[in-house]
GUNU-831740 format. One record per residue (C-alpha): residue in one letter; z, y, x. Coordinates in nm, 4 decimals, padded with zeros to 6 digits, always signed. Example, Ala and Ser with C-alpha at 12.3 -4.5 7.8 and 13.67 -1.06 7.14 Angstrom:
<sites>
+------+----------+----------+----------+
: resn :       up :    north :     east :
+------+----------+----------+----------+
:    A : +00.7800 : -00.4500 : +01.2300 :
:    S : +00.7140 : -00.1060 : +01.3670 :
+------+----------+----------+----------+
</sites>
This chain:
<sites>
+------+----------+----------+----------+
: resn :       up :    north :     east :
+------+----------+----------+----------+
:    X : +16.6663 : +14.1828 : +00.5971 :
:    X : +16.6112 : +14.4015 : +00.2850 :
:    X : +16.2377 : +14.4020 : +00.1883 :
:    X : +15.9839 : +14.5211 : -00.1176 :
:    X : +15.6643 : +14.3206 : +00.0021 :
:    X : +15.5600 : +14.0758 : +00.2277 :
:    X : +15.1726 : +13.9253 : +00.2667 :
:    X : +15.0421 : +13.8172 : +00.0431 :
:    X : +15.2235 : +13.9671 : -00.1741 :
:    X : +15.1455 : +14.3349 : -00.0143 :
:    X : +14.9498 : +14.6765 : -00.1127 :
:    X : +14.9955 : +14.8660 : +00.1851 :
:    X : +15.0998 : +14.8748 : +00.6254 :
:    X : +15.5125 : +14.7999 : +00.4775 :
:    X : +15.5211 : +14.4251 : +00.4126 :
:    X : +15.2802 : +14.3300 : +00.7503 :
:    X : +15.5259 : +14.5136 : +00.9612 :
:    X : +15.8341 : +14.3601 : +00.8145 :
:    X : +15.6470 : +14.0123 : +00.8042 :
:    X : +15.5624 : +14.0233 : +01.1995 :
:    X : +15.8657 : +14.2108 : +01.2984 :
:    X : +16.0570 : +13.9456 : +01.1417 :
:    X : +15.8380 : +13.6667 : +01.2656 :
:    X : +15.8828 : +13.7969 : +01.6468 :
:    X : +16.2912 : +13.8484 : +01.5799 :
:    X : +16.2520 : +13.4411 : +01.4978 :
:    X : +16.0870 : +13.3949 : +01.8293 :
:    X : +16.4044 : +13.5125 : +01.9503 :
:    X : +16.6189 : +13.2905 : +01.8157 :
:    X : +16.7209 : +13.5153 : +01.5259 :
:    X : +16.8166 : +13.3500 : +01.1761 :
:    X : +16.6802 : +13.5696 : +00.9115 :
:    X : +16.7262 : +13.5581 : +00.5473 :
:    X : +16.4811 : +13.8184 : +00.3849 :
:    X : +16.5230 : +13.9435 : +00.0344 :
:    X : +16.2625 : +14.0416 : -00.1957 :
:    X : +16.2005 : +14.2199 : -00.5544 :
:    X : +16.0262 : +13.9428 : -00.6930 :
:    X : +15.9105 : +13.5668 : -00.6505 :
:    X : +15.6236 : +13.4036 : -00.4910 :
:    X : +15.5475 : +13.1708 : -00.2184 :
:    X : +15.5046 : +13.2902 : +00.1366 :
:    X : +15.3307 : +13.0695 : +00.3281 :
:    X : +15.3142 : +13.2654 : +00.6232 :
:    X : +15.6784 : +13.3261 : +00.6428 :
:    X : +15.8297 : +12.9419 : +00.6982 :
:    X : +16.0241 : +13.0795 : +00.9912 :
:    X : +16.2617 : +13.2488 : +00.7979 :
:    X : +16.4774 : +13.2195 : +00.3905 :
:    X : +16.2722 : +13.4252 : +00.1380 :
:    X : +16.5329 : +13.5070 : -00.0935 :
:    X : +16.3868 : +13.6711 : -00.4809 :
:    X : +16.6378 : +13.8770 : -00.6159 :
:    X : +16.4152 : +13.9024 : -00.9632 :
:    X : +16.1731 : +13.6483 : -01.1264 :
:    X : +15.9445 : +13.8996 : -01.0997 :
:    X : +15.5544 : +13.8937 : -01.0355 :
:    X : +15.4448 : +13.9901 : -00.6725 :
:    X : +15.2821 : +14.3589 : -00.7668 :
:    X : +15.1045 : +14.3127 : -00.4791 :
:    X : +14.7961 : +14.5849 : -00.6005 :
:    X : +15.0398 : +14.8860 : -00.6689 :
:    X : +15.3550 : +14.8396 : -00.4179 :
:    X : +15.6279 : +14.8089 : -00.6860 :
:    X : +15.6838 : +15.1684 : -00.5921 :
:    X : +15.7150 : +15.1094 : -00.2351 :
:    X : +15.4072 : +15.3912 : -00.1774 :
:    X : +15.4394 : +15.5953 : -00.5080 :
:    X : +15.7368 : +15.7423 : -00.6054 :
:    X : +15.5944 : +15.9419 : -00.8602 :
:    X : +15.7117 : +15.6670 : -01.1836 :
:    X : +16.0273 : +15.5099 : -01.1005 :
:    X : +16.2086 : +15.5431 : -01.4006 :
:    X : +15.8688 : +15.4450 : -01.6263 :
:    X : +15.9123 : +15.1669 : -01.8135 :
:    X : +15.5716 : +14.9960 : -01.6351 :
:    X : +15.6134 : +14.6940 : -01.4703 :
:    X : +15.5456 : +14.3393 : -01.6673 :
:    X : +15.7944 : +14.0996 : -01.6165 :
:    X : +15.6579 : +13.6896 : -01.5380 :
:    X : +15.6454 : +13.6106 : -01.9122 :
:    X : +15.4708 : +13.9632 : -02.0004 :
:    X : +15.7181 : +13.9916 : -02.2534 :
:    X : +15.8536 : +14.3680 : -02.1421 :
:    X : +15.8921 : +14.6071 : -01.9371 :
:    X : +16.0931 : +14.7393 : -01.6276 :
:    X : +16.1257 : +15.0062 : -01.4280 :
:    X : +16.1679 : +15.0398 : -01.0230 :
:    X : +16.4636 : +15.1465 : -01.1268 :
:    X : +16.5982 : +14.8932 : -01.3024 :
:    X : +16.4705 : +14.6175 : -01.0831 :
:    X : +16.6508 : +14.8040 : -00.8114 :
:    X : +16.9395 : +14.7496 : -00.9965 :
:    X : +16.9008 : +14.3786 : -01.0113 :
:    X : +16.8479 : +14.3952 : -00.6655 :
:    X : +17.1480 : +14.5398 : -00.5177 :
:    X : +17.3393 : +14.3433 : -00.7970 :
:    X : +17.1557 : +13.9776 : -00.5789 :
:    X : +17.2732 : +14.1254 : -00.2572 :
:    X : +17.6125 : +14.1545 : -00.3999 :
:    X : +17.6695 : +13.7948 : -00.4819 :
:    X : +17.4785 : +13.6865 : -00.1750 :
:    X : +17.7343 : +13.8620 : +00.0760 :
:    X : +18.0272 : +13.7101 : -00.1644 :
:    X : +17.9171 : +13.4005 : -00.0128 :
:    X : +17.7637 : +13.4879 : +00.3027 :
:    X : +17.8453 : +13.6762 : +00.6372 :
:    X : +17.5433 : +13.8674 : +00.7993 :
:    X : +17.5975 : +14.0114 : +01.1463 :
:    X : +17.3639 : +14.3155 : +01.0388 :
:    X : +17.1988 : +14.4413 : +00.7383 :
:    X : +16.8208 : +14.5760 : +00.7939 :
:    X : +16.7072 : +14.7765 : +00.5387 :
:    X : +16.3206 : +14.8902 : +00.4978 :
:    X : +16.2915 : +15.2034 : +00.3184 :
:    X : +16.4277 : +15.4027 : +00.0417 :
:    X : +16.3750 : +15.1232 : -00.1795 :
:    X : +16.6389 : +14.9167 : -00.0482 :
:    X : +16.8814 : +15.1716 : +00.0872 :
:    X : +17.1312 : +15.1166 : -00.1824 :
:    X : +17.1553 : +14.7630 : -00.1556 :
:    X : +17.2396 : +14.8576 : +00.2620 :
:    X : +17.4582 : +15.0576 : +00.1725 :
:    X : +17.6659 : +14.7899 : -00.0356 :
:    X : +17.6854 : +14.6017 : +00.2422 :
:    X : +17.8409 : +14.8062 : +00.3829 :
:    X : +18.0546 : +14.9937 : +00.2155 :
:    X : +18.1820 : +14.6473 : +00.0061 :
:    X : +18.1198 : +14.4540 : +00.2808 :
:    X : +18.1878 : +14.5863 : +00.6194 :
:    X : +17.8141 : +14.4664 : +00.7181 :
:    X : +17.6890 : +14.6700 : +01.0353 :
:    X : +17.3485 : +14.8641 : +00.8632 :
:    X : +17.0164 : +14.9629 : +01.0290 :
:    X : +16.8317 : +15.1669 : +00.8165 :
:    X : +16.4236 : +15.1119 : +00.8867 :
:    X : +16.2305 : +15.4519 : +00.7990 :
:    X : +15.8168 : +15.3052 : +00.7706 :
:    X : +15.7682 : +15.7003 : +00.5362 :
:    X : +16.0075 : +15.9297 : +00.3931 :
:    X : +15.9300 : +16.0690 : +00.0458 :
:    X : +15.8064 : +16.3762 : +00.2446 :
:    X : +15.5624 : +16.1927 : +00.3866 :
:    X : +15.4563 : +16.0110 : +00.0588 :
:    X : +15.4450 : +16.3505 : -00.1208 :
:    X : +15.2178 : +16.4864 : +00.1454 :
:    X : +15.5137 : +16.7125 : +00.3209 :
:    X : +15.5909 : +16.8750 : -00.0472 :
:    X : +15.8597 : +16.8150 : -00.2328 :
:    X : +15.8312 : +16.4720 : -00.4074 :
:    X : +16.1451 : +16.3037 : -00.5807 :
:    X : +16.4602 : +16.4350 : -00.5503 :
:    X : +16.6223 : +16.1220 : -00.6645 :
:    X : +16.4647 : +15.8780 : -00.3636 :
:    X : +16.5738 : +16.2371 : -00.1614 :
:    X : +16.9119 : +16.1632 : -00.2769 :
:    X : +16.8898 : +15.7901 : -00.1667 :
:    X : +16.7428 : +15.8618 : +00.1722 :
:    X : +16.9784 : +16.1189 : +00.2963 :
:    X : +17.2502 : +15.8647 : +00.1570 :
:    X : +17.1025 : +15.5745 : +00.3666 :
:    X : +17.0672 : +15.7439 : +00.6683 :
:    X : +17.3578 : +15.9139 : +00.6890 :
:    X : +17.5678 : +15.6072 : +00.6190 :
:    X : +17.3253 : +15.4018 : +00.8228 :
:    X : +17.4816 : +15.2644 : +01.1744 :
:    X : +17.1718 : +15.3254 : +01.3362 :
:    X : +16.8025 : +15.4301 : +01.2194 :
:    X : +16.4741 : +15.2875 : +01.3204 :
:    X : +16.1836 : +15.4947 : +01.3259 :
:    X : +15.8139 : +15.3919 : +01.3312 :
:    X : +15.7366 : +15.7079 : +01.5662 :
:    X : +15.8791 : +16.0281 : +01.7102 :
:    X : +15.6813 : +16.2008 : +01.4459 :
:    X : +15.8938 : +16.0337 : +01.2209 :
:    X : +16.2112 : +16.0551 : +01.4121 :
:    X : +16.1623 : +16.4614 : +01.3847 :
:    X : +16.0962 : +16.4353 : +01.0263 :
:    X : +16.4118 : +16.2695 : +00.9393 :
:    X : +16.5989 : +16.4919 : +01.2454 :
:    X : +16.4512 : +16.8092 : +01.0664 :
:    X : +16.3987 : +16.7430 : +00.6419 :
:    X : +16.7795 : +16.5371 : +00.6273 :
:    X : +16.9766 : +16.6663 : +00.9528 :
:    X : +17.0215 : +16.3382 : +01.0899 :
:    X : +17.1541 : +16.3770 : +01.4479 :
:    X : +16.8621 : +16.2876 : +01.7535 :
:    X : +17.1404 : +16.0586 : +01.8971 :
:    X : +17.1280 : +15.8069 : +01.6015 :
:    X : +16.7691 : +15.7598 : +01.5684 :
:    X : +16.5546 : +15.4826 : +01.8101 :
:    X : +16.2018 : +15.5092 : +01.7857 :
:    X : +16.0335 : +15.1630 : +01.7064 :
:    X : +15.6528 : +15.1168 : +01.7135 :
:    X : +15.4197 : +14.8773 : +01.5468 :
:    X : +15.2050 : +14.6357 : +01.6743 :
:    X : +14.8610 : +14.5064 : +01.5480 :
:    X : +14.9129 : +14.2213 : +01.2991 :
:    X : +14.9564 : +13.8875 : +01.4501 :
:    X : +14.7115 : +13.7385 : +01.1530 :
:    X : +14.4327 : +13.9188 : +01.3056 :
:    X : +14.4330 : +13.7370 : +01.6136 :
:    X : +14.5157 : +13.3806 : +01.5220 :
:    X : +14.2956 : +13.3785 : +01.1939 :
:    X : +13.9470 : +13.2774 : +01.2570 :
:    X : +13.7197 : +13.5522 : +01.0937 :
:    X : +13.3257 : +13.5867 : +01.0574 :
:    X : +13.1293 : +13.8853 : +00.9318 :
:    X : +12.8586 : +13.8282 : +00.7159 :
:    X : +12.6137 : +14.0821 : +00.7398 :
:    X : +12.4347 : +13.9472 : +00.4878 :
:    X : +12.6785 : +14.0518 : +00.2435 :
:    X : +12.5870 : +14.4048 : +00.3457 :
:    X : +12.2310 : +14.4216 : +00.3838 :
:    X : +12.2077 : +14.7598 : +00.2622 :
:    X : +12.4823 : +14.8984 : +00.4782 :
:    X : +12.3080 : +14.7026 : +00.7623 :
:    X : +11.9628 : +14.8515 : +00.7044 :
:    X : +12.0792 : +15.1933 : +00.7065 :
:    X : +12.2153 : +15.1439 : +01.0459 :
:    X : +11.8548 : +14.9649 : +01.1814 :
:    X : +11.7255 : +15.3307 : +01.0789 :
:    X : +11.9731 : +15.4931 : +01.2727 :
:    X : +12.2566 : +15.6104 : +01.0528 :
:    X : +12.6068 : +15.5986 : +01.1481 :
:    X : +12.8972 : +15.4399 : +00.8992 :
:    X : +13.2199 : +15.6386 : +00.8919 :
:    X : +13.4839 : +15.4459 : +00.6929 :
:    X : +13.8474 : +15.5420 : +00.5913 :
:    X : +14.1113 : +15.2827 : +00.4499 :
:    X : +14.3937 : +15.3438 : +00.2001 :
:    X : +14.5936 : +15.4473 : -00.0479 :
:    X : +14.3905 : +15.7389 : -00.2734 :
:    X : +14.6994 : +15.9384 : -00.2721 :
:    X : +14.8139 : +16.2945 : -00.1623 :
:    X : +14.9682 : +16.1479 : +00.1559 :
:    X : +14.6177 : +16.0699 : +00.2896 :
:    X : +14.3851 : +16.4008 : +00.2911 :
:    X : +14.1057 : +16.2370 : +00.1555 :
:    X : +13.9574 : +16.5470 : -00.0047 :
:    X : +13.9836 : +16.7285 : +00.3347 :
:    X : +13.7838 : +16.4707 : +00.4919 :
:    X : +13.5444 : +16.4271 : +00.1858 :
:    X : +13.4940 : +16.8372 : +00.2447 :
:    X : +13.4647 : +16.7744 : +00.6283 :
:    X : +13.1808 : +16.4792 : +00.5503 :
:    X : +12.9881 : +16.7531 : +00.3604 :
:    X : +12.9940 : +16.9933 : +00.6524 :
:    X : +12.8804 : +16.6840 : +00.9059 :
:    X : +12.5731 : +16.5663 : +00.6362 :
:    X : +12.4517 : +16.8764 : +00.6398 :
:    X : +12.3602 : +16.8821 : +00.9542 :
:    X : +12.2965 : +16.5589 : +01.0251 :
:    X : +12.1571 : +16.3476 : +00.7276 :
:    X : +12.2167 : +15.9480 : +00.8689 :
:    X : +12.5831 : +15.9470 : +00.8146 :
:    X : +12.6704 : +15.7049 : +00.5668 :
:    X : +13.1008 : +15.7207 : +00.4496 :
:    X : +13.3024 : +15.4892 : +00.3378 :
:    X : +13.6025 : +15.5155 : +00.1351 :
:    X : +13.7895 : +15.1492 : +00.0850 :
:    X : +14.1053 : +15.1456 : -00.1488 :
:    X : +14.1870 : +15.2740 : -00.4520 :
:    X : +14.4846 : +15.5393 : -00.6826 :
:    X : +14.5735 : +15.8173 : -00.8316 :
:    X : +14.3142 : +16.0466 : -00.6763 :
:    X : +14.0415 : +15.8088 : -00.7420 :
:    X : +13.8273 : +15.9714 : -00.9845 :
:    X : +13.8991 : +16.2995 : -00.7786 :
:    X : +13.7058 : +16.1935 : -00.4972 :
:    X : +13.3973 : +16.0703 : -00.6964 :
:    X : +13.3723 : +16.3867 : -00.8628 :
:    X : +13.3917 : +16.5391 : -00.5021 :
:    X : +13.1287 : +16.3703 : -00.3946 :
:    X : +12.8560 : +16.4584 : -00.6534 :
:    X : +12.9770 : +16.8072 : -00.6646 :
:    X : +12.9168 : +16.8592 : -00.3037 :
:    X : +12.5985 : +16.6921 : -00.3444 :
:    X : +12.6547 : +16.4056 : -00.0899 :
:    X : +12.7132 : +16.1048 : -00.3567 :
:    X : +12.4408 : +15.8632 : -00.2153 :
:    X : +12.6228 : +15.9282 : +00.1096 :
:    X : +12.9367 : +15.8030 : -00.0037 :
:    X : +13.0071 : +15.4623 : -00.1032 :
:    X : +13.3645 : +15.3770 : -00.2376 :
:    X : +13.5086 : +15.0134 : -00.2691 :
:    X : +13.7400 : +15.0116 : -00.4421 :
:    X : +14.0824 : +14.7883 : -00.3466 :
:    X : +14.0089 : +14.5235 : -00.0397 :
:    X : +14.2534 : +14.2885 : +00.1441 :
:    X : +14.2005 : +14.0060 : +00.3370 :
:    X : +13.8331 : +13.9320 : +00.4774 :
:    X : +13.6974 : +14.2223 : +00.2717 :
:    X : +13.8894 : +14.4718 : +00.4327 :
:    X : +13.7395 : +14.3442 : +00.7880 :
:    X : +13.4373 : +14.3740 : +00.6287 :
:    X : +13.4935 : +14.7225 : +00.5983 :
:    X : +13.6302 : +14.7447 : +00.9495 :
:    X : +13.3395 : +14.5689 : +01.1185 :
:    X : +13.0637 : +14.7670 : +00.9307 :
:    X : +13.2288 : +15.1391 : +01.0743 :
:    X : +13.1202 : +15.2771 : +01.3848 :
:    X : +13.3605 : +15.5357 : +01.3234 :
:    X : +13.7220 : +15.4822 : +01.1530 :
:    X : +13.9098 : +15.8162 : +01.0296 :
:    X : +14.2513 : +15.8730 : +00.9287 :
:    X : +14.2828 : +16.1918 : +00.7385 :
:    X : +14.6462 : +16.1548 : +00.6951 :
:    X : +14.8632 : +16.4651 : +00.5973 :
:    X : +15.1615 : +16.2903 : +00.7379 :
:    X : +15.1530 : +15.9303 : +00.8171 :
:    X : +15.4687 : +15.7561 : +00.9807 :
:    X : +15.2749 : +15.5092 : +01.1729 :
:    X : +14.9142 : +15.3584 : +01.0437 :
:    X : +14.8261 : +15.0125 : +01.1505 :
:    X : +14.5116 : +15.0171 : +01.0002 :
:    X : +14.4191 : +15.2183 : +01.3148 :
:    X : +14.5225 : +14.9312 : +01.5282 :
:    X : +14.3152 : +14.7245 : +01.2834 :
:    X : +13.9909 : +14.9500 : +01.3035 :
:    X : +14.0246 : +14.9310 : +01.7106 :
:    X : +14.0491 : +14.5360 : +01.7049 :
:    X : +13.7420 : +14.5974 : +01.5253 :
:    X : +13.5778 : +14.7998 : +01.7719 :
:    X : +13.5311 : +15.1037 : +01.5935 :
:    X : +13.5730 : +15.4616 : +01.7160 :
:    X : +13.9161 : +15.5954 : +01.6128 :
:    X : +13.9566 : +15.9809 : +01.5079 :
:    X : +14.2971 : +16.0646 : +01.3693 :
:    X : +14.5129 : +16.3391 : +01.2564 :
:    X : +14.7770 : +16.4518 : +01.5416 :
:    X : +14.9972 : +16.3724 : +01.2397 :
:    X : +14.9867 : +16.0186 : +01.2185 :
:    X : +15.2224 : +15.8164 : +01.4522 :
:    X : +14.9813 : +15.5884 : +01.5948 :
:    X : +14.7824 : +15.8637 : +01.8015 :
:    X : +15.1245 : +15.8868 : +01.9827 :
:    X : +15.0278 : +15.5187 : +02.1660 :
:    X : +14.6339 : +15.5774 : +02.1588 :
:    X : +14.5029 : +15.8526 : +02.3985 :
:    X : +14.1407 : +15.7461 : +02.4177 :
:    X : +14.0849 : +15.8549 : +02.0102 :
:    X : +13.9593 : +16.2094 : +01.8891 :
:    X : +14.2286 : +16.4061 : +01.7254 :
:    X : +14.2692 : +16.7087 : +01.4746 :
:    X : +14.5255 : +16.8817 : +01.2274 :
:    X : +14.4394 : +16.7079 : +00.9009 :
:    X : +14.3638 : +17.0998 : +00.7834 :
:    X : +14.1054 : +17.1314 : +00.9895 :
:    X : +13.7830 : +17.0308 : +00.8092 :
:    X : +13.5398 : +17.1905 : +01.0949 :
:    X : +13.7057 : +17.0469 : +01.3595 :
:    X : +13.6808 : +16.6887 : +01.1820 :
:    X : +13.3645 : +16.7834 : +01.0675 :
:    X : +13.2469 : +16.8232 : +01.4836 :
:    X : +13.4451 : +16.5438 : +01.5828 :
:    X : +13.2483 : +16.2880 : +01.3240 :
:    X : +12.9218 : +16.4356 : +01.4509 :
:    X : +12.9889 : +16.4610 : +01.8136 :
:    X : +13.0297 : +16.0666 : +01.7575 :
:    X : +12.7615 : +16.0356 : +01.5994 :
:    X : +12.5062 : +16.2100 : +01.7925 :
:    X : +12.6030 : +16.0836 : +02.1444 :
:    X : +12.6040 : +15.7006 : +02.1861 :
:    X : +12.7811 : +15.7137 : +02.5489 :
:    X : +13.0510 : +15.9388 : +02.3818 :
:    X : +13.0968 : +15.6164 : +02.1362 :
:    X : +13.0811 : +15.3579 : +02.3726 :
:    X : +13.3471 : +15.5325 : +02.6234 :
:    X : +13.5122 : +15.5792 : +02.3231 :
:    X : +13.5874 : +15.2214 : +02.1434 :
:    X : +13.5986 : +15.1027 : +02.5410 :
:    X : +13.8839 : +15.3037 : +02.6493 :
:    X : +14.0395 : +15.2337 : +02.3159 :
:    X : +14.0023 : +14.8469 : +02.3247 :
:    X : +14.2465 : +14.8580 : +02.6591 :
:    X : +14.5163 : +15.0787 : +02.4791 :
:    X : +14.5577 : +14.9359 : +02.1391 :
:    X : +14.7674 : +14.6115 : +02.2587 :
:    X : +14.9915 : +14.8220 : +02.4777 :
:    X : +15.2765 : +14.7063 : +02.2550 :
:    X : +15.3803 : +14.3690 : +02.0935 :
:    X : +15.5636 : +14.2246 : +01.8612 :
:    X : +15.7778 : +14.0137 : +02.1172 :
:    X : +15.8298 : +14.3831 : +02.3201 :
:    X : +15.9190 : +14.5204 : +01.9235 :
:    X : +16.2163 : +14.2463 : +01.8771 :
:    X : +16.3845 : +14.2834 : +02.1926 :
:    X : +16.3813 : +14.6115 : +02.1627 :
:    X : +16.5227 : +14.5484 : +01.7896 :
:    X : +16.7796 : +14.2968 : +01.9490 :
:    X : +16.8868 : +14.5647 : +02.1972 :
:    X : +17.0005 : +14.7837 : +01.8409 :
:    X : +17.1380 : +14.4929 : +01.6560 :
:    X : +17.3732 : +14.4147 : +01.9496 :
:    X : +17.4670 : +14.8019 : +02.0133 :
:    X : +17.5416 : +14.8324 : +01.6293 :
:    X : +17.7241 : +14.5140 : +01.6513 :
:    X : +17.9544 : +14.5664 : +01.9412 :
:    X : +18.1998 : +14.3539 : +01.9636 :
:    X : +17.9237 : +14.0421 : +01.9170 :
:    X : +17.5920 : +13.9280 : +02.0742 :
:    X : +17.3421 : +13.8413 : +01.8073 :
:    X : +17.0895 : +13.7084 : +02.0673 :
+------+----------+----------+----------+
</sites>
């Protein structure tokens, strides 16, 4: 496996998928060695050989470029002594160079590459190599850049990747028609994959502490209703349509409380939206959380959004539900393709969201049919039903030899 992040060692949904998708593969019997951009320990991830292709640090708080494209060639990364700089570009580099001289001296059945990132490096394999490759598609660049343009160059790689690819995974069919329409990848090649809710958040042993948040927690004795939103500040998400749709919903109802956990580019953006639309003592931003903090968040909502413009999957969804929390999400994220019971709307619609959030709100039956329905749909799919159905691709790419 091909990798940027895994936990702890993560910013974003890309390392917890690859982390339980590879832990379930290992249930099966599957010997993985995973290689990563940089070097840390992993003590979640015993089951399998973490590989560092760089001495890197983990860049857990910004992705290593794994969810902003925009920098790439920038000279911005510090290196473990802090002596320079590199780029994702050059670290790239290194890494398909360590892939190299790991397939001099070893002989994968398959190659599976996660994203854009690691493409190249796939594509060694196999055109050096002869190694069978299954490229993983978590987001395109359109998705990243909000379905605009973005990058040309990681364009360039993901056409290149896919089209060489032996098969593609895709998180959803939303994604499957991105790649079918943007890069003109036949349907034929493409098998749509889903996530599961992270395995951490069931075996972990977790305790809110309202305490913590006794002002959140006195606002909701006097009847107000917390709307939270988790992510990346970044074009991708739609933040300022849903800041624009929580000004329509406070004015007309005043006890909605919103807030926005995570942190980037668009930052500052939102903060200024929020006093210029006169609802800043409404809105109450984070900043970055991981860990307990971001259940926190999570526990505190009655209502979880996701604004996104396009969003491949989004297991913080399945997070907010384990949570108990009202879902309302944009019919263009993946994950409202495998939960019926939230409220949906196209992430342009500020009214519409605006309704939704208050029809929530205002009707407590609403809520409680609601995160009921939703508790019975969100563990539809599992990791075990994720890597057989991964096995099933490895062994049709394969052919001629049964991994499993």
């Amino acid at each position: 496996m091909l990798g940027w992040e895994l936990p702890p060692h993560n910013s974003g949904g890309l390392g917890v998928a690859c982390l339980n998708m590879a832990r379930a593969l290992s249930n099966q019997g599957v010997s993985i060695d995973f290689v990563l951009p940089y070097t840390a320990e992993h003590p979640n991830a015993k089951f399998m050989r973490i590989l560092s292709a760089t001495n890197l640090d983990p860049l857990f708080r910004y992705g290593g470029g794994a969810y902003n494209s925009l920098k790439i060639s920038e000279e911005i990364i510090p290196t473990l002594d802090q002596e320079s700089l590199v780029s994702i570009r050059e670290i790239q580099n290194e890494y398909c160079e360590f892939v190299k001289k790991y397939l001099i001296k070893n002989q994968p059945d398959v190659v599976h590459a996660h994203d854009w990132l690691t493409y190249e490096a796939g594509m060694i394999a196999k055109k050096e190599f002869g190694v069978p490759l299954i490229a993983h598609v978590h987001a395109t660049e359109f998705d990243r850049a909000g379905m605009q343009n973005g990058n040309p160059l990681i364009h360039e790689i993901e056409y290149e990747g896919l089209m060489m690819a032996d098969r593609i995974i895709a998180v959803s069919e939303t994604t499957k028609r991105v790649i079918h329409e943007k890069y003109r990848i036949p349907l034929s090649k493409i098998d749509v994959v889903y996530n599961s809710l992270d395995q951490e958040y069931d075996q972990k042993s977790y305790h809110f502490d309202a305490k913590t948040y006794d002002y959140v927690k006195s606002l909701q004795r006097k009847g107000y209703t917390v709307i939270a939103t988790v992510g990346r500040f970044t074009i991708q998400k739609g933040l300022p349509n849903l800041m624009r749709a929580a000004a329509r919903a406070i004015s007309k109802n005043q006890k909605l409380l919103f807030i926005f956990a995570g942190d980037g580019e668009e930052k500052n953006e939102l903060i200024k939206m929020s006093a210029n639309l006169g609802i800043a003592k409404h809105v109450l931003f984070t900043g970055f959380v991981r860990g307990k903090h971001l259940r926190d968040v999570y526990s505190l909502a009655d209502i979880f959004v996701m604004s996104s413009v396009s969003e491949p999957f989004g297991l913080t969804a399945l997070e907010a539900a384990h949570h108990n929390d009202a879902l309302i999400l944009t019919k263009q994220s993946g994950v409202s393709e495998i939960i019926w019971s939230a409220m949906k709307y196209d992430f342009w619609d500020e009214d519409k969201l605006a309704d939704e959030i208050l029809a929530i709100a205002n009707n407590q039956p609403l809520k409680d049919s609601l995160k009921k329905n939703i508790k019975e749909e969100y563990r539809k799919i599992s990791w075990d039903q994720i890597a057989q159905k991964c096995l099933r691709i490895y062994n049709k790419t394969v052919k001629h030899k049964e991994i499993s």
